[in-house]
C-alpha positions as CSV (number, residue, x, y, z in Angstrom):
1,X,-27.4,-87.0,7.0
2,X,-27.0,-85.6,3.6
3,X,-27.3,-82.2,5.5
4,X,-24.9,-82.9,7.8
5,X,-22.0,-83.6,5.8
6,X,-23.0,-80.5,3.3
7,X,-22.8,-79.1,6.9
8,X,-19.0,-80.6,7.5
9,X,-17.9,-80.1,4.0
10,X,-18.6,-76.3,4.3
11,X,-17.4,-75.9,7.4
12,X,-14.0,-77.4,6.2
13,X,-14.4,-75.4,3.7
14,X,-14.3,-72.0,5.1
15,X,-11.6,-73.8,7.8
16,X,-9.2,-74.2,4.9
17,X,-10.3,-70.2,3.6
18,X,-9.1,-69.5,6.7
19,X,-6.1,-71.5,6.9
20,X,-4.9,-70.7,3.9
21,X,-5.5,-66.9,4.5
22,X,-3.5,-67.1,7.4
23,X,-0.8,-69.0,5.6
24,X,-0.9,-66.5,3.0
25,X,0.3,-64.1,5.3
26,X,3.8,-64.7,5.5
27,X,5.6,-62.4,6.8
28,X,7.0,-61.0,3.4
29,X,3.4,-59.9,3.0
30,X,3.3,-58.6,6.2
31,X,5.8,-56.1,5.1
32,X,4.4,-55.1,1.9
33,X,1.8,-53.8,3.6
34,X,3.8,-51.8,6.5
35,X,5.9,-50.8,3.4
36,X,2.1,-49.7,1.8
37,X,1.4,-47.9,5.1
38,X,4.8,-46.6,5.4
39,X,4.9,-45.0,1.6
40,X,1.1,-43.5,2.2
41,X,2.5,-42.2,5.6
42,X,5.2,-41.1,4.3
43,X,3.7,-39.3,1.0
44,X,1.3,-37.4,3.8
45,X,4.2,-36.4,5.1
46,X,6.2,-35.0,1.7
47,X,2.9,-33.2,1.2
48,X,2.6,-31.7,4.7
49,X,6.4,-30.5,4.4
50,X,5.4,-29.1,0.7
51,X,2.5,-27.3,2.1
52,X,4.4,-25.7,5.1
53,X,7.1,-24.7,2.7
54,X,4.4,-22.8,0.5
55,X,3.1,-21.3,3.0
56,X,6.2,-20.4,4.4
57,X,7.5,-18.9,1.3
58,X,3.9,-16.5,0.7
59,X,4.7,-15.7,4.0
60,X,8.2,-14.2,3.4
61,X,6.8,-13.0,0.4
62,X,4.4,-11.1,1.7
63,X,6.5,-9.8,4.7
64,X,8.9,-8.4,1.7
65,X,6.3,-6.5,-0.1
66,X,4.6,-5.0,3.0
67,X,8.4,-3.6,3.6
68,X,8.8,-2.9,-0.2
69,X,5.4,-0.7,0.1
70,X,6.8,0.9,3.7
71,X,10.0,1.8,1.6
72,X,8.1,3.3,-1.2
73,X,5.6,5.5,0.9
74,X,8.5,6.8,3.2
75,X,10.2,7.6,-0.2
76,X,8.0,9.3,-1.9
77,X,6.8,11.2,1.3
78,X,10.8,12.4,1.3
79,X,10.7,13.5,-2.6
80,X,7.2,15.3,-1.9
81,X,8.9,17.3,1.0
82,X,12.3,17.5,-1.5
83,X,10.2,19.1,-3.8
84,X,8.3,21.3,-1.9
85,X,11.8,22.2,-0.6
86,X,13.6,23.0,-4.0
87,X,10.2,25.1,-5.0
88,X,10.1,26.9,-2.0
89,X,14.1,27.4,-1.8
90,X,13.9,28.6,-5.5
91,X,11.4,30.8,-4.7
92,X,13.3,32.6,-2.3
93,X,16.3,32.8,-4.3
94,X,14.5,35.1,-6.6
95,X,13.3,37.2,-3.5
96,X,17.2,37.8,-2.4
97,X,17.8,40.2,-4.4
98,X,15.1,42.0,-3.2
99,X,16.5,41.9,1.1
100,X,20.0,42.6,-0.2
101,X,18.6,46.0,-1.4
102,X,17.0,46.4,1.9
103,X,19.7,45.7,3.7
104,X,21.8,48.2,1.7
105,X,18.8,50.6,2.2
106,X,19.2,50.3,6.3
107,X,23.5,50.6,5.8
108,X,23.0,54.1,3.7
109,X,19.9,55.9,5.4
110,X,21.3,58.2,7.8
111,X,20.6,61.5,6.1
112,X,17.2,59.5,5.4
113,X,14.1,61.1,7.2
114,X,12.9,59.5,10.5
115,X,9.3,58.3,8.1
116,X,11.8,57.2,6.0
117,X,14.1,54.8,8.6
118,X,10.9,53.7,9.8
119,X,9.5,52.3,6.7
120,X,12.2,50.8,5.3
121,X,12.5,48.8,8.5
122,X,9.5,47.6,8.7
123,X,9.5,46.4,5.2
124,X,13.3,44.6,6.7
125,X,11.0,42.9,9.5
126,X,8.2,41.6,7.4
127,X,10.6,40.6,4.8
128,X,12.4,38.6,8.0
129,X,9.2,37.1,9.3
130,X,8.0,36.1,6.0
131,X,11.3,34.1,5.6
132,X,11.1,32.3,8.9
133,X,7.5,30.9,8.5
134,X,9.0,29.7,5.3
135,X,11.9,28.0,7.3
136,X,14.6,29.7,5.5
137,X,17.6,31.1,7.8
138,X,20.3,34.3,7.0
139,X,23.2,33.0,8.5
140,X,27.3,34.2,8.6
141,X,28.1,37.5,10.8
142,X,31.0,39.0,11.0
143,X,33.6,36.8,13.4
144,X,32.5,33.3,12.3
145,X,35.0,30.7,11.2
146,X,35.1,30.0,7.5
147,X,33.1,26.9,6.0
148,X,34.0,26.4,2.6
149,X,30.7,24.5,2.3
150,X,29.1,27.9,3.3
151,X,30.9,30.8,2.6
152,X,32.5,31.7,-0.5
153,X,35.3,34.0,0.5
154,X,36.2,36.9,-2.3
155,X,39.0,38.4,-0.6
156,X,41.9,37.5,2.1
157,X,43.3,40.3,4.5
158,X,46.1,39.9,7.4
159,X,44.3,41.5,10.6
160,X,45.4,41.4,14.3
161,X,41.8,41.8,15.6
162,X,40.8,38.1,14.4
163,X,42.1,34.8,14.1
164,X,43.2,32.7,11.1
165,X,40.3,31.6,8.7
166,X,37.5,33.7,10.5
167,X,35.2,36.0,9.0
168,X,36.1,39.7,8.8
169,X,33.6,41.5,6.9
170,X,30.0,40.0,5.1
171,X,29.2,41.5,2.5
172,X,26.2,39.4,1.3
173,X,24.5,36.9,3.9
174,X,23.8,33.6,3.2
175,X,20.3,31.5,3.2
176,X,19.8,27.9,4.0
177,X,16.5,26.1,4.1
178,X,16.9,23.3,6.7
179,X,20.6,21.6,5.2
180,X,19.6,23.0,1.8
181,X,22.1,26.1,0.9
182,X,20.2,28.4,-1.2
183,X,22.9,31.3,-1.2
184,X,26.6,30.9,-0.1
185,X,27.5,34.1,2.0
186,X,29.8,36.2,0.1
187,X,32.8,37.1,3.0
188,X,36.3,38.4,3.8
189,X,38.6,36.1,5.6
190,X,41.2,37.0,7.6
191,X,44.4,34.9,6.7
């Protein structure tokens, strides 16, 4: 018998245990621990937004130095060819001298012997070719309008034969190399 009620007691016992954990669940507790699962879910949540935000941000910082680095190689390539440009357009500013004589030698040889025509215009033709693998173009003829930007004009004359502000006589072409002006051409405009 003694077993039995040891039996009773413990199972009354562990009843109340029960009871009283049950009771102790009142619903105040019951929201502490939503509240607990709320704040945790909630934290997760602060942290997931955080991350994404990093991320996010290396993202757009990333994105701006790839375009940074795109900006810089396009640059320099430009001041490499801006160089090689201003070399090759100083170069050739030291050589114009050399076809202006040339070109006065073709204007004055014709008392010249024929050897003599014939070699002074070849030297004219290789002097041209060599100037257009290097890009560089005469411009200004005779009849052109006027471009301040291009043509520095040393003299005005009044002439029926052409218009206002166009070119009436050249007397020292002008070189560009691509927008580059190397030499303004030296004119005459009619005005």
């Amino acid at each position: 018998m003694r077993n039995m009620s040891e039996e009773k007691k413990n199972e009354a016992l562990e009843t109340e245990e029960a009871v009283e954990e049950k009771t102790e669940e009142t619903p105040e507790k019951k929201s502490e621990k939503t509240e607990k699962k709320k704040s945790k879910k909630d934290k997760v949540q602060e942290k997931l937004k955080e991350l994404e935000q990093n991320i996010s941000e290396e993202k757009d910082r990333r994105m701006r130095l790839m375009a940074e680095y795109d900006n810089y190689r396009k640059r320099t390539a430009a001041e490499k060819l801006g160089i090689y440009d201003d070399a090759t357009a100083k170069a050739v500013e030291e050589i114009l001298p050399v076809a202006d004589s040339i070109t006065m030698a073709m204007q004055n040889m014709e008392d010249a012997p024929e050897e003599f025509k014939k070699g002074i215009e070849l030297i004219a033709n290789q002097l041209k070719t060599s100037l257009e693998k290097l890009k560089v173009e005469a411009f200004c003829e005779v009849g052109d309008d006027f471009d301040p930007n291009l043509h520095n004009a040393v003299s005005k004359i009044e002439s029926d034969e052409f218009e206002e502000n166009q070119i009436t006589a050249v007397f020292q072409k002008g070189y560009k190399l691509g927008d580059k002006i190397i030499r303004h051409a030296m004119v005459q405009v009619c005005g």
